[in-house]
Each structure stands twice: as structure tokens, then as C-alpha cells.
N, CA, C, O and CB atoms as a CASP TS submission, in Angstrom:
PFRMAT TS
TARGET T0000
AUTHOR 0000-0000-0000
METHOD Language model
MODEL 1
PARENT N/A
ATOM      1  N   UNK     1      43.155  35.386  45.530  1.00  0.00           N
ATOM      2  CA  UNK     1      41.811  34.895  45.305  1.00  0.00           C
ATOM      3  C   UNK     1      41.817  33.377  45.107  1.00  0.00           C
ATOM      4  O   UNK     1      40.733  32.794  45.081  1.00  0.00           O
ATOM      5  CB  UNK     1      41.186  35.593  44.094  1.00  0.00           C
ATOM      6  N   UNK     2      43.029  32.656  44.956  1.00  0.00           N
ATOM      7  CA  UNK     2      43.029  31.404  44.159  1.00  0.00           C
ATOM      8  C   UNK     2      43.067  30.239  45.502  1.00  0.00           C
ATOM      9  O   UNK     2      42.944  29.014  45.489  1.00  0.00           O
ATOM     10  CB  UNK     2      44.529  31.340  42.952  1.00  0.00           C
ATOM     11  N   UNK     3      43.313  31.301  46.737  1.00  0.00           N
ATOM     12  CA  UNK     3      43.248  30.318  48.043  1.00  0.00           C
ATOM     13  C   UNK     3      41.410  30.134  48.182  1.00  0.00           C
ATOM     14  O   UNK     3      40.796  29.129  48.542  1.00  0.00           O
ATOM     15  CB  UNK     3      44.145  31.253  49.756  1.00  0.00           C
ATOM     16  N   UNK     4      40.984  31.168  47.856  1.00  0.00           N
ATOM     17  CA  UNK     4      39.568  31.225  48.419  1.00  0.00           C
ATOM     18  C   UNK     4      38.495  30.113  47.469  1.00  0.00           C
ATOM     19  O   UNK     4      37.475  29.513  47.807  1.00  0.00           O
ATOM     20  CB  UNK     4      39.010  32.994  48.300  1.00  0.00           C
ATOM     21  N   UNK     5      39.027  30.150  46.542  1.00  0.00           N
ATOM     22  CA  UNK     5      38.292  29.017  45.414  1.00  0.00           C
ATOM     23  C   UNK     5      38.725  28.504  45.704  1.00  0.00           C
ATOM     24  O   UNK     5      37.704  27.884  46.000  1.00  0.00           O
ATOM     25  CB  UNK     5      38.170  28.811  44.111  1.00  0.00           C
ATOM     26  N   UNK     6      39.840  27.603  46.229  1.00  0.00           N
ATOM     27  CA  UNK     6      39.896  26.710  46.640  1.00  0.00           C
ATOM     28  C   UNK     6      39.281  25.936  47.830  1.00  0.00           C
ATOM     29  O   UNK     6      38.963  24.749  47.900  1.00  0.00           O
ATOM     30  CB  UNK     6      40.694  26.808  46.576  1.00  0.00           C
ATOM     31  N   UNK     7      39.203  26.890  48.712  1.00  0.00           N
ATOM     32  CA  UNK     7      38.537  26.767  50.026  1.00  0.00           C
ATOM     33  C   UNK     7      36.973  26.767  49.722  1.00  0.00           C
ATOM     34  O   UNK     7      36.305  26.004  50.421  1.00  0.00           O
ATOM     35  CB  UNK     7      38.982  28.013  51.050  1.00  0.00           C
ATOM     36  N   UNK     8      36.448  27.369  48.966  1.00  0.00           N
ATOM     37  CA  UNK     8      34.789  27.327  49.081  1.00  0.00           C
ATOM     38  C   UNK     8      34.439  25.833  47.995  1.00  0.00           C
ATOM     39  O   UNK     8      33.377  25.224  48.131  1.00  0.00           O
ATOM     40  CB  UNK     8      33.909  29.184  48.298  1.00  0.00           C
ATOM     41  N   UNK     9      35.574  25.370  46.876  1.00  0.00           N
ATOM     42  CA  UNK     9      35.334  24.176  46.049  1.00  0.00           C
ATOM     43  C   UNK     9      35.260  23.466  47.119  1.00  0.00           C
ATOM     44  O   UNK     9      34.154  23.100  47.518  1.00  0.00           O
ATOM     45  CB  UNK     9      36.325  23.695  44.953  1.00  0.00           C
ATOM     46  N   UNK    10      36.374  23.145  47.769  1.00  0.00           N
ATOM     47  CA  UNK    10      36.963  22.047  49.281  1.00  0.00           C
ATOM     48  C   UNK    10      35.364  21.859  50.403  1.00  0.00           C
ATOM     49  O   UNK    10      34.790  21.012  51.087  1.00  0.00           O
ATOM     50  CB  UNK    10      38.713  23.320  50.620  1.00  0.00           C
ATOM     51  N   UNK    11      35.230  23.375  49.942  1.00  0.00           N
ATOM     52  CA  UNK    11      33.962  22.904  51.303  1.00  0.00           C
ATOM     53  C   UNK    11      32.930  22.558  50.545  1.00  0.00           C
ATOM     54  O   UNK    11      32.161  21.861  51.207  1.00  0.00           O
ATOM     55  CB  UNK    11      33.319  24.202  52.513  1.00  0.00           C
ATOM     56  N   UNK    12      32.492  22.760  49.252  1.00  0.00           N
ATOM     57  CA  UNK    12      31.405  22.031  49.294  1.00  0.00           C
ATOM     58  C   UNK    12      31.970  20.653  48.349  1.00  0.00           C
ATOM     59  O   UNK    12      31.399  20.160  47.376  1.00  0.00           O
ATOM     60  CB  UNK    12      30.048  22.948  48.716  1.00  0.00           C
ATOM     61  N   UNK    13      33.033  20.300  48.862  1.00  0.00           N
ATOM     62  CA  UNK    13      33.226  18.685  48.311  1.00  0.00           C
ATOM     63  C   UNK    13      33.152  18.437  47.380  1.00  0.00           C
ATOM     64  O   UNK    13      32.601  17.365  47.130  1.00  0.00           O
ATOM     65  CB  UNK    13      32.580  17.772  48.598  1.00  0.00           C
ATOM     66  N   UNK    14      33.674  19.294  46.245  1.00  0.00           N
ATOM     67  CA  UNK    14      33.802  19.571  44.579  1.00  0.00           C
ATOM     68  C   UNK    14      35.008  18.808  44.405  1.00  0.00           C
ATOM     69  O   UNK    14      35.738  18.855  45.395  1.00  0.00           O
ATOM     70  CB  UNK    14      33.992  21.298  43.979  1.00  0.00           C
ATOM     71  N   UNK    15      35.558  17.926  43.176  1.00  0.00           N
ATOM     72  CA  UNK    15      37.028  17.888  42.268  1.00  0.00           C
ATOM     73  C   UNK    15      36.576  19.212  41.908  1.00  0.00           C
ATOM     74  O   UNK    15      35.520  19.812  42.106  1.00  0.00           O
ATOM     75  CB  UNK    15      37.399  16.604  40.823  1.00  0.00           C
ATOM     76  N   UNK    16      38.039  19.610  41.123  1.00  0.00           N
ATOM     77  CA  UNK    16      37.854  20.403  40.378  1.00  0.00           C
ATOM     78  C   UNK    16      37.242  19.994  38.601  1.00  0.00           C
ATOM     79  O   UNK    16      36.999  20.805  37.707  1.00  0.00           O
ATOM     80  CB  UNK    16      39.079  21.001  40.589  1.00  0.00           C
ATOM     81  N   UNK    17      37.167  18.959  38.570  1.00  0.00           N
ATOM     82  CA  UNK    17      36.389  18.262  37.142  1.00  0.00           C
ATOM     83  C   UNK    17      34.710  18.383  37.628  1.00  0.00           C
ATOM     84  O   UNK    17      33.873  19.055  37.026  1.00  0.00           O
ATOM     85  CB  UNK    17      36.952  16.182  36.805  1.00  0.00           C
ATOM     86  N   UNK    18      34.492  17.681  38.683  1.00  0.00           N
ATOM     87  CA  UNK    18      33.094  18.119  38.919  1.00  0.00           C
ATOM     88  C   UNK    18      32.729  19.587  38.897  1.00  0.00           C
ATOM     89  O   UNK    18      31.780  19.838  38.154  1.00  0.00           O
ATOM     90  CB  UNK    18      32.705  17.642  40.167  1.00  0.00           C
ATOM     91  N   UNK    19      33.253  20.604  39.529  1.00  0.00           N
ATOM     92  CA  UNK    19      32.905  21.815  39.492  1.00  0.00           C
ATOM     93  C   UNK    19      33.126  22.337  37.952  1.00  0.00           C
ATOM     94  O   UNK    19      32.243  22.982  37.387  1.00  0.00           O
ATOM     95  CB  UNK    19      33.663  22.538  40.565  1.00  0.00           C
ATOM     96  N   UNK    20      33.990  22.112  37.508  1.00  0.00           N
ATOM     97  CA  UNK    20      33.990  22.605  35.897  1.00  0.00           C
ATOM     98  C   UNK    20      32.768  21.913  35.312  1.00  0.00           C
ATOM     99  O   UNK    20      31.823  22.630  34.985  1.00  0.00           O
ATOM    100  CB  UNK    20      35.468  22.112  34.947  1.00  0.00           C
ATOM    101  N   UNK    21      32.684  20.592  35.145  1.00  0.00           N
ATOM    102  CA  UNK    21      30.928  19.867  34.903  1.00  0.00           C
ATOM    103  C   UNK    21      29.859  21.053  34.876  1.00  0.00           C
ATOM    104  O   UNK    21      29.148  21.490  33.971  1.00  0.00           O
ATOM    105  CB  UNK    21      30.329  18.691  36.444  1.00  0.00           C
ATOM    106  N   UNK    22      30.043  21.459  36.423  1.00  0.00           N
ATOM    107  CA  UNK    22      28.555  21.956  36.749  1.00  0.00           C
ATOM    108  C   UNK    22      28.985  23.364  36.010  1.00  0.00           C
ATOM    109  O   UNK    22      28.070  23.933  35.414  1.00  0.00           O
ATOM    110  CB  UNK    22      27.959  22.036  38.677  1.00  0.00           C
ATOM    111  N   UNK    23      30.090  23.892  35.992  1.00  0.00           N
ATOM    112  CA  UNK    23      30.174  25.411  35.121  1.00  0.00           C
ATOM    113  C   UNK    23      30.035  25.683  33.918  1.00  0.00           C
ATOM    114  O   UNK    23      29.754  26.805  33.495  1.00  0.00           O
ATOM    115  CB  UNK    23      31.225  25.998  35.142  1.00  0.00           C
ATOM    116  N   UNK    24      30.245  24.531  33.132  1.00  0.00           N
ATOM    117  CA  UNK    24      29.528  24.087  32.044  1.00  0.00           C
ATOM    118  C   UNK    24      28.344  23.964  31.960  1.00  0.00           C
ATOM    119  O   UNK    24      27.846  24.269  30.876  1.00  0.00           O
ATOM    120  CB  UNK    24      29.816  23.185  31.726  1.00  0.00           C
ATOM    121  N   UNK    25      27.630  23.577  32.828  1.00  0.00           N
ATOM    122  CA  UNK    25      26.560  23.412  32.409  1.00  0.00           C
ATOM    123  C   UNK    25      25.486  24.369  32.579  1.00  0.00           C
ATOM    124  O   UNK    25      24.400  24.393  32.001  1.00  0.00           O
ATOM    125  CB  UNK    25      26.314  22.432  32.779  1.00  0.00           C
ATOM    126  N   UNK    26      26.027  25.287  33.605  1.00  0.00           N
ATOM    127  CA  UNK    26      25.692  26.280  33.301  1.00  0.00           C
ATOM    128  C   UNK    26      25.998  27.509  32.623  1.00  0.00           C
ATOM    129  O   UNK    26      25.630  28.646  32.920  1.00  0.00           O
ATOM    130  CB  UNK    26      25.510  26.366  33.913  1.00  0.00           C
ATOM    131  N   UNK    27      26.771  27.100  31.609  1.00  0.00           N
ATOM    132  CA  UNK    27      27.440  28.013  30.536  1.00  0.00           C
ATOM    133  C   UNK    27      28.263  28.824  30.630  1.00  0.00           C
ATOM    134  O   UNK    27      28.258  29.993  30.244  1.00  0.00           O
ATOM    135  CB  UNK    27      26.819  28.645  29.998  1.00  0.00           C
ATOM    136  N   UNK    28      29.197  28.114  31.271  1.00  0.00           N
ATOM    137  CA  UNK    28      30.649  28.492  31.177  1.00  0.00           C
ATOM    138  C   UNK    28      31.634  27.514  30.709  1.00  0.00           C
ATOM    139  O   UNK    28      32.025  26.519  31.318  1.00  0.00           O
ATOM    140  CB  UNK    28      31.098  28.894  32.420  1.00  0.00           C
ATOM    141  N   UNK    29      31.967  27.909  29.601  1.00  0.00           N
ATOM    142  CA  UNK    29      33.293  26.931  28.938  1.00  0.00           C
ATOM    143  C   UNK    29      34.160  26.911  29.988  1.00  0.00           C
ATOM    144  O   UNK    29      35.099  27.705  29.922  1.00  0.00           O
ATOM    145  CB  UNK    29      34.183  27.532  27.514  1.00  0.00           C
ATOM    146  N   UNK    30      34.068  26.107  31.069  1.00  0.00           N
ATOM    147  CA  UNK    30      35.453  26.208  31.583  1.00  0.00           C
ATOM    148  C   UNK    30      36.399  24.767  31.927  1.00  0.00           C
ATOM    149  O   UNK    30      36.076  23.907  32.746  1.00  0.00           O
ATOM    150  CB  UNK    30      35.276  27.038  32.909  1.00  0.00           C
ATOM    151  N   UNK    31      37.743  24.760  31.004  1.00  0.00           N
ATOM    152  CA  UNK    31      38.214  23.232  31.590  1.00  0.00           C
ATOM    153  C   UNK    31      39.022  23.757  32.855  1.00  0.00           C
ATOM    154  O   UNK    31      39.256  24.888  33.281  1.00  0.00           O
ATOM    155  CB  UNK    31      39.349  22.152  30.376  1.00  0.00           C
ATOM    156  N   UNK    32      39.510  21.867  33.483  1.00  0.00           N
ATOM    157  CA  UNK    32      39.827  21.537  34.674  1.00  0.00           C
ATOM    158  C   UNK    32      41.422  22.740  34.972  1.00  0.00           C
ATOM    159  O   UNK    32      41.869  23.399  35.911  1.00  0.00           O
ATOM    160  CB  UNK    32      40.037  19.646  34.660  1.00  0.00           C
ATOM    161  N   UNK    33      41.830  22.434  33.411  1.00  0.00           N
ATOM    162  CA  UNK    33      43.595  23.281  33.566  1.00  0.00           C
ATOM    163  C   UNK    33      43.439  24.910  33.705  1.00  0.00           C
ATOM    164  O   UNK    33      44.336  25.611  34.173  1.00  0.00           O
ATOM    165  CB  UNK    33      44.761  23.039  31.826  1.00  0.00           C
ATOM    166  N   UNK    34      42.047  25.474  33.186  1.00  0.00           N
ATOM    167  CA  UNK    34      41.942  26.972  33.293  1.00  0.00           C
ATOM    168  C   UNK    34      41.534  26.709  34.686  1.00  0.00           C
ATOM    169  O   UNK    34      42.188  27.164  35.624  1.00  0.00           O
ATOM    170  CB  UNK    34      40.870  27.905  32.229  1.00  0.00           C
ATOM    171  N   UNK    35      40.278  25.857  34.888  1.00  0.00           N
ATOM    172  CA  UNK    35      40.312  26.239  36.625  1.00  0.00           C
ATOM    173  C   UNK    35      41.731  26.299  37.699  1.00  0.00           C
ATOM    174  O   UNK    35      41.980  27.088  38.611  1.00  0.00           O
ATOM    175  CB  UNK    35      39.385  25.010  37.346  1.00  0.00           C
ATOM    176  N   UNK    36      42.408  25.287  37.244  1.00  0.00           N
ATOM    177  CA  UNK    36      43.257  25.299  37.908  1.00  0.00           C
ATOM    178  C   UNK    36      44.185  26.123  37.985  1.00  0.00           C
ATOM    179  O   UNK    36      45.013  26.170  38.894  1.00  0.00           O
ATOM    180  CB  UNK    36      43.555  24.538  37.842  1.00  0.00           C
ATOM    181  N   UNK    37      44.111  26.973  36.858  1.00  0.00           N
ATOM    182  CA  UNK    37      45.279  28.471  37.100  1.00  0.00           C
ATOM    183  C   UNK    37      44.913  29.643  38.009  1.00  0.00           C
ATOM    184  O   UNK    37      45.545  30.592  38.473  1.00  0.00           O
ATOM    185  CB  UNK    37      45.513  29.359  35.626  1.00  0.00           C
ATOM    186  N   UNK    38      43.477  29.156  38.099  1.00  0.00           N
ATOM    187  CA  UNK    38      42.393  29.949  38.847  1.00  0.00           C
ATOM    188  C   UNK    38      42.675  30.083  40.016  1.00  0.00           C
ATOM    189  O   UNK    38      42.870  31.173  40.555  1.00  0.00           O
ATOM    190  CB  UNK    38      41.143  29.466  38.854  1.00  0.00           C
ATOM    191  N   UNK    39      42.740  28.879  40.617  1.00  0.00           N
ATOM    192  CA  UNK    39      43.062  28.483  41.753  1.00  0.00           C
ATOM    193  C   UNK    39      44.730  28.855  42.042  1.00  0.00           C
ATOM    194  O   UNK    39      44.971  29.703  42.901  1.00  0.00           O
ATOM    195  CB  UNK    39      42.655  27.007  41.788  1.00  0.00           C
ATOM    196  N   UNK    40      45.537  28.389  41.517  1.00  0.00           N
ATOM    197  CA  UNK    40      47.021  29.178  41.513  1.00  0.00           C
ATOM    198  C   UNK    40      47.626  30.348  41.391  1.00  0.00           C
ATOM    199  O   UNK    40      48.826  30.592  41.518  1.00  0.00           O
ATOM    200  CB  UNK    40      47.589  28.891  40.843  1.00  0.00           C
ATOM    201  N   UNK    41      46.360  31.381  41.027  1.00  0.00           N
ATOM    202  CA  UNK    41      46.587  32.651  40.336  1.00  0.00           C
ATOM    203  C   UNK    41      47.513  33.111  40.051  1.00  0.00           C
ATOM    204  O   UNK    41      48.190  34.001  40.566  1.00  0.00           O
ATOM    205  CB  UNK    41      46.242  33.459  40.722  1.00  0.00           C
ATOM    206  N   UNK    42      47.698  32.081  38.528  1.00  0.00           N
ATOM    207  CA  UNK    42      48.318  32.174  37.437  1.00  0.00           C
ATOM    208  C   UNK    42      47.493  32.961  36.162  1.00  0.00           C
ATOM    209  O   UNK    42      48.161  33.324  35.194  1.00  0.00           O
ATOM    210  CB  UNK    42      48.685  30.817  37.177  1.00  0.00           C
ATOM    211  N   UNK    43      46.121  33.195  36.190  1.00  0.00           N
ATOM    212  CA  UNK    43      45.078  33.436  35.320  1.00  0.00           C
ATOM    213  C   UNK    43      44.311  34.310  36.145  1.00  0.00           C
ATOM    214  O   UNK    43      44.054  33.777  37.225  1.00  0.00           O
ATOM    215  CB  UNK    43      44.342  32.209  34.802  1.00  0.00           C
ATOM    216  N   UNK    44      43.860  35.448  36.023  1.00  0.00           N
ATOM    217  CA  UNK    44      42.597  36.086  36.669  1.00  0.00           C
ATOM    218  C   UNK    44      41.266  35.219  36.166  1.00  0.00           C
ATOM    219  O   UNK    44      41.099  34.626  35.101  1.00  0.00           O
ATOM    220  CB  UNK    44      42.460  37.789  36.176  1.00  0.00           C
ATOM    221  N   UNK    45      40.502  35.338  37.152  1.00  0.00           N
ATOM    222  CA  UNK    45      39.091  34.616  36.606  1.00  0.00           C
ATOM    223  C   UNK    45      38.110  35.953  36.111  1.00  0.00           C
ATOM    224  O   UNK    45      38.076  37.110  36.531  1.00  0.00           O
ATOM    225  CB  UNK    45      38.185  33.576  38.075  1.00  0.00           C
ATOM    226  N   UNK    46      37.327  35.250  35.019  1.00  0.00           N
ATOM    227  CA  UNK    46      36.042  36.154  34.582  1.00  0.00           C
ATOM    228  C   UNK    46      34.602  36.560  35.202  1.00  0.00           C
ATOM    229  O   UNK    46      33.817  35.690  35.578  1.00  0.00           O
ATOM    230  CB  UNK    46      35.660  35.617  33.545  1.00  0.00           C
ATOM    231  N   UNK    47      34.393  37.547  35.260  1.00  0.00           N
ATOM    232  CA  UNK    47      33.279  37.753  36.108  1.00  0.00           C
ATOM    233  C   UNK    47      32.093  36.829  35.709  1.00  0.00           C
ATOM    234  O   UNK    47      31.655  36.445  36.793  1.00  0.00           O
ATOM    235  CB  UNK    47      32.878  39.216  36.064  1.00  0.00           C
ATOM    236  N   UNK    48      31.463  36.359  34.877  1.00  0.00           N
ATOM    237  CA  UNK    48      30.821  35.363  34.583  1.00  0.00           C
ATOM    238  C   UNK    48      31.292  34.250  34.844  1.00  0.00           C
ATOM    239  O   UNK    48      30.813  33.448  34.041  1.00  0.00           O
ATOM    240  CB  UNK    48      30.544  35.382  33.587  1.00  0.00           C
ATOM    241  N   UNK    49      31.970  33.767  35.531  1.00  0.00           N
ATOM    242  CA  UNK    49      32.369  32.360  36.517  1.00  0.00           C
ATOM    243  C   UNK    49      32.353  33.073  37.909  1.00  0.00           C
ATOM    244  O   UNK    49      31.830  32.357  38.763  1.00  0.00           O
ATOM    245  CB  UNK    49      34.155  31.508  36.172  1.00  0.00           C
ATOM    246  N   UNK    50      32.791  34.313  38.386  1.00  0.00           N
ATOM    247  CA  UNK    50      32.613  34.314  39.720  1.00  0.00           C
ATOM    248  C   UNK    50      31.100  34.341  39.927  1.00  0.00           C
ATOM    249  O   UNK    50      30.543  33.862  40.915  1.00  0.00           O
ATOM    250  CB  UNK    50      33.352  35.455  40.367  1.00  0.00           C
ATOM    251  N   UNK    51      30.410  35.021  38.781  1.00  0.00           N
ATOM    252  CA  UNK    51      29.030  34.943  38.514  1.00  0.00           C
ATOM    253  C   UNK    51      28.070  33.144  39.380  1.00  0.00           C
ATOM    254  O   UNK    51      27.548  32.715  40.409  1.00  0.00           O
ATOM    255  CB  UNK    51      29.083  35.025  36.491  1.00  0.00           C
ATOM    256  N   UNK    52      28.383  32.837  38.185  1.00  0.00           N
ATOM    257  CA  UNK    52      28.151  31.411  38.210  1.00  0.00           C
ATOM    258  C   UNK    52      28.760  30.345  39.666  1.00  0.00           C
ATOM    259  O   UNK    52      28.047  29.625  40.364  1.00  0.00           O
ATOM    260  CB  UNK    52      28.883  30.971  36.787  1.00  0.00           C
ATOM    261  N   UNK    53      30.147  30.536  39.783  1.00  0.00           N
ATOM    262  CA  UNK    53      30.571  29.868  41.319  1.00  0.00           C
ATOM    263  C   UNK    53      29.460  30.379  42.446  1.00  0.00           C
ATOM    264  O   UNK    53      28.846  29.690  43.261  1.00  0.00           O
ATOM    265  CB  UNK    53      32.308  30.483  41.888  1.00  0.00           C
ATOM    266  N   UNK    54      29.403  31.880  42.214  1.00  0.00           N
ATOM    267  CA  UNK    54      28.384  32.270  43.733  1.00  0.00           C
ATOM    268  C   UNK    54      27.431  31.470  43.921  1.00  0.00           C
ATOM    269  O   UNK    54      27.367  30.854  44.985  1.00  0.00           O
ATOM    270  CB  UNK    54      27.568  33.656  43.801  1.00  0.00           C
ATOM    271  N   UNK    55      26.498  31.306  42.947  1.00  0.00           N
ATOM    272  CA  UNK    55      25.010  30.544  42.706  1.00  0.00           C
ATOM    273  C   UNK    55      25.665  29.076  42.686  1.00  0.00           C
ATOM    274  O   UNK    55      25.344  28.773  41.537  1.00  0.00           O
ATOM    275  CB  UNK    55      24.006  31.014  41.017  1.00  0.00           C
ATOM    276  N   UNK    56      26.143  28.314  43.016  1.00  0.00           N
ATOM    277  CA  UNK    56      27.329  27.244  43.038  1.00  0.00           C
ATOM    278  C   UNK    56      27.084  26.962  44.527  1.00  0.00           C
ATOM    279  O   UNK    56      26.383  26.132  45.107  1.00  0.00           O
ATOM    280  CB  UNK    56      29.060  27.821  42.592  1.00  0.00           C
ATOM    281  N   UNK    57      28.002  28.053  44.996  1.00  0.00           N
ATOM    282  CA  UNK    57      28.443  28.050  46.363  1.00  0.00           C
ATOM    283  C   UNK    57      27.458  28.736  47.545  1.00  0.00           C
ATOM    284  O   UNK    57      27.855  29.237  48.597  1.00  0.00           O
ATOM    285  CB  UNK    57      29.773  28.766  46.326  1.00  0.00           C
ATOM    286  N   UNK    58      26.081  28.623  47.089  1.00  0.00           N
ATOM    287  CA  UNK    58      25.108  29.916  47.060  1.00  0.00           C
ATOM    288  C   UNK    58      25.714  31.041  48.489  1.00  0.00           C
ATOM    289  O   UNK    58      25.177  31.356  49.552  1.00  0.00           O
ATOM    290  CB  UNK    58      23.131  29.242  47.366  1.00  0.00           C
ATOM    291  N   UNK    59      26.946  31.371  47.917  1.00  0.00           N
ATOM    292  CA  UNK    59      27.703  32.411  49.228  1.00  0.00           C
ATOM    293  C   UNK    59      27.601  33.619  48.388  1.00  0.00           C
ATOM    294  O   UNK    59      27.212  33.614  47.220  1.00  0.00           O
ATOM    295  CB  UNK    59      29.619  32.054  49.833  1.00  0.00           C
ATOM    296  N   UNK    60      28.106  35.013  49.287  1.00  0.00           N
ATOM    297  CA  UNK    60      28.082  36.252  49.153  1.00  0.00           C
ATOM    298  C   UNK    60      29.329  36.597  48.188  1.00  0.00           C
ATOM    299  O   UNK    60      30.256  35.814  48.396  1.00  0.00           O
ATOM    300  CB  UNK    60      28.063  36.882  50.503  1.00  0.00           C
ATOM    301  N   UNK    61      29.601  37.540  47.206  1.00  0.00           N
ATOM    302  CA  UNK    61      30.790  37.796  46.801  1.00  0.00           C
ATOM    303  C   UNK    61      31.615  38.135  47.343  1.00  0.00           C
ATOM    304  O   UNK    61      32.514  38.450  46.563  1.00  0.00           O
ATOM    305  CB  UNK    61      30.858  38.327  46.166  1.00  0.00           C
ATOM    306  N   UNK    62      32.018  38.352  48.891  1.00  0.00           N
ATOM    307  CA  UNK    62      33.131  38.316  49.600  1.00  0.00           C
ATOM    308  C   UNK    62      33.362  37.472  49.648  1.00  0.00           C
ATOM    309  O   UNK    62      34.480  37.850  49.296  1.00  0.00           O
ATOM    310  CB  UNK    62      33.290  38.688  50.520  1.00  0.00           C
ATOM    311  N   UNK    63      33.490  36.312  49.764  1.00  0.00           N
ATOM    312  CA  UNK    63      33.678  35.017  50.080  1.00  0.00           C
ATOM    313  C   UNK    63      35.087  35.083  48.868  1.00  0.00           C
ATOM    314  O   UNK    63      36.259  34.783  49.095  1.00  0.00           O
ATOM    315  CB  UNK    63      32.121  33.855  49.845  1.00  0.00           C
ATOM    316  N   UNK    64      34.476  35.580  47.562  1.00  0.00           N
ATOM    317  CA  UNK    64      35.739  35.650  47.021  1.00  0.00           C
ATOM    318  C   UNK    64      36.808  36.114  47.340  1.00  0.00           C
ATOM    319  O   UNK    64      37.882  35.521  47.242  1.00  0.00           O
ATOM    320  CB  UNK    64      35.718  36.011  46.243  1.00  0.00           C
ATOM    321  N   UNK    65      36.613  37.424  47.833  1.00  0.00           N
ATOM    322  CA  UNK    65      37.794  38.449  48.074  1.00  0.00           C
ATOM    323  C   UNK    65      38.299  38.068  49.537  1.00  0.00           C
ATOM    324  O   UNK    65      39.516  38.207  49.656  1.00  0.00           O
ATOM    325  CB  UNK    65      37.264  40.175  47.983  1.00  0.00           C
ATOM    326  N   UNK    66      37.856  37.768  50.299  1.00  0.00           N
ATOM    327  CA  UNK    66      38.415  37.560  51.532  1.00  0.00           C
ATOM    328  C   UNK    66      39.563  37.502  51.730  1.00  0.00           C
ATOM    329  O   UNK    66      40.190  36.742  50.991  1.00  0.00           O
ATOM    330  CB  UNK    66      38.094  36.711  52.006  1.00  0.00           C
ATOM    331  N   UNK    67      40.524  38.463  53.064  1.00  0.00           N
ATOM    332  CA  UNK    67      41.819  38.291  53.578  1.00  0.00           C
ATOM    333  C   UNK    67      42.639  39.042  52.043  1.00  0.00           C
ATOM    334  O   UNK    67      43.809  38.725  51.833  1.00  0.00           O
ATOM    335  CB  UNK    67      42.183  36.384  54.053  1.00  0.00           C
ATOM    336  N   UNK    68      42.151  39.705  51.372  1.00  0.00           N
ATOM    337  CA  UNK    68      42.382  40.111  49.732  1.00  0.00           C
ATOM    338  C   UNK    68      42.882  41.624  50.163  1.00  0.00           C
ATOM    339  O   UNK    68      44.076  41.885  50.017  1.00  0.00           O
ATOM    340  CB  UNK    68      40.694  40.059  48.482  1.00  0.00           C
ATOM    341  N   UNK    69      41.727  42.913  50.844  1.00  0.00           N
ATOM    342  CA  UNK    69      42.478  43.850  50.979  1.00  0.00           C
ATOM    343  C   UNK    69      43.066  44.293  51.792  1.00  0.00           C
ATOM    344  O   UNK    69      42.646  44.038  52.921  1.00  0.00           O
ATOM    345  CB  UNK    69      42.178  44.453  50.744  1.00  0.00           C
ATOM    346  N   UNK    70      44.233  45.111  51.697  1.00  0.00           N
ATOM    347  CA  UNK    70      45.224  45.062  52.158  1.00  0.00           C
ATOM    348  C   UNK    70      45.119  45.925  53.639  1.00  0.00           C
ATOM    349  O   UNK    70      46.080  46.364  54.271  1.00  0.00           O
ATOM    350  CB  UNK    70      46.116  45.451  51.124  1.00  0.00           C
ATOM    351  N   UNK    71      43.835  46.027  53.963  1.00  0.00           N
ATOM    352  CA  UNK    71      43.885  46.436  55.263  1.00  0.00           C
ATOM    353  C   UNK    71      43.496  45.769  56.225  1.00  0.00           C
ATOM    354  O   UNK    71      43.431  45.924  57.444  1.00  0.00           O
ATOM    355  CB  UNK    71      43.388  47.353  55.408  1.00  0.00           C
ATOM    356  N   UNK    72      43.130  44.655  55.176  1.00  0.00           N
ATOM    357  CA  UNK    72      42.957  42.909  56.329  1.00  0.00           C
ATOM    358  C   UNK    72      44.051  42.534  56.872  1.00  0.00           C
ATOM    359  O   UNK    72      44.064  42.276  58.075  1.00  0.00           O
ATOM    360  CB  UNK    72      42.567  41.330  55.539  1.00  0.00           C
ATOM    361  N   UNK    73      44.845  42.460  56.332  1.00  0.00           N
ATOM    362  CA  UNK    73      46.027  41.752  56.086  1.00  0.00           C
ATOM    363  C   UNK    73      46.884  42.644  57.539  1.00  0.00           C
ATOM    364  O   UNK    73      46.702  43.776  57.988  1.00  0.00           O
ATOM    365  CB  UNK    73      46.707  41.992  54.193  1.00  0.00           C
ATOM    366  N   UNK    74      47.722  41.672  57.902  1.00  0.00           N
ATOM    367  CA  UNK    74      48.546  42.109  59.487  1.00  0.00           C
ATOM    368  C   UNK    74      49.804  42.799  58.781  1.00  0.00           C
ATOM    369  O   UNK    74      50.705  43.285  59.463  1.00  0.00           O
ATOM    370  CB  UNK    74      49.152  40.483  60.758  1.00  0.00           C
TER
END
């Protein structure tokens, strides 16, 4: 999952400090080093940030999972 946040931050031309900004501000405690485990998946993320990223990224919740189950996959 931590490729795909990366890829949907990247496309809409986020740091990852700006996107934590805006997740904050919409009420999510989240700093730059938890995002970033996010992105490394080192940390699972909380459904109230994938919450919040969608309306962000105004994309579908696949967008998260993508290339994820294993019958995608070659």
C-alpha cells in the first residue's frame, strides 16, 4: 500500500509535510515520520487517514489497494 500513497501524494504534487498540514487540518494528528512509515510499510495506516487522503486525493478507495491482491499480481 505504501507504493500507492506514494504515487497518488506524487501526483497531486504534495511533500509529505504539506500533505500531513492538510491531514491535520482536517483532523488527523498525523506527523511527517508516521507518514513516512506509511509510505514504507513499516506502520499500517488508520482508516480515518485513508478516510481523509480519499477526500484529499478526491479518488476511489482502490486507488489505495491497487496491484495489492494477489490475483493481480503475475
Amino acid at each position: 500500500m505504501g507504493d500507492n500513497l506514494r504515487r497518488l501524494r506524487k501526483g497531486a504534487k504534495l511533500s509529505q509535510e504539506k500533505l500531513c498540514a492538510e491531514l491535520q487540518r482536517r483532523g488527523c494528528d498525523i506527523g511527517r515520520s508516521t507518514y513516512e512509515k506509511y509510505e514504507s510499510g513499516e506502520l499500517n495506516i488508520r482508516a480515518s487517514v485513508l478516510i481523509a487522503l480519499r477526500k484529499i486525493y478526491h479518488c476511489s478507495y482502490d486507488e489505495f489497494f491497487q496491484g495489492l491482491d494477489s490475483e493481480e499480481q503475475p
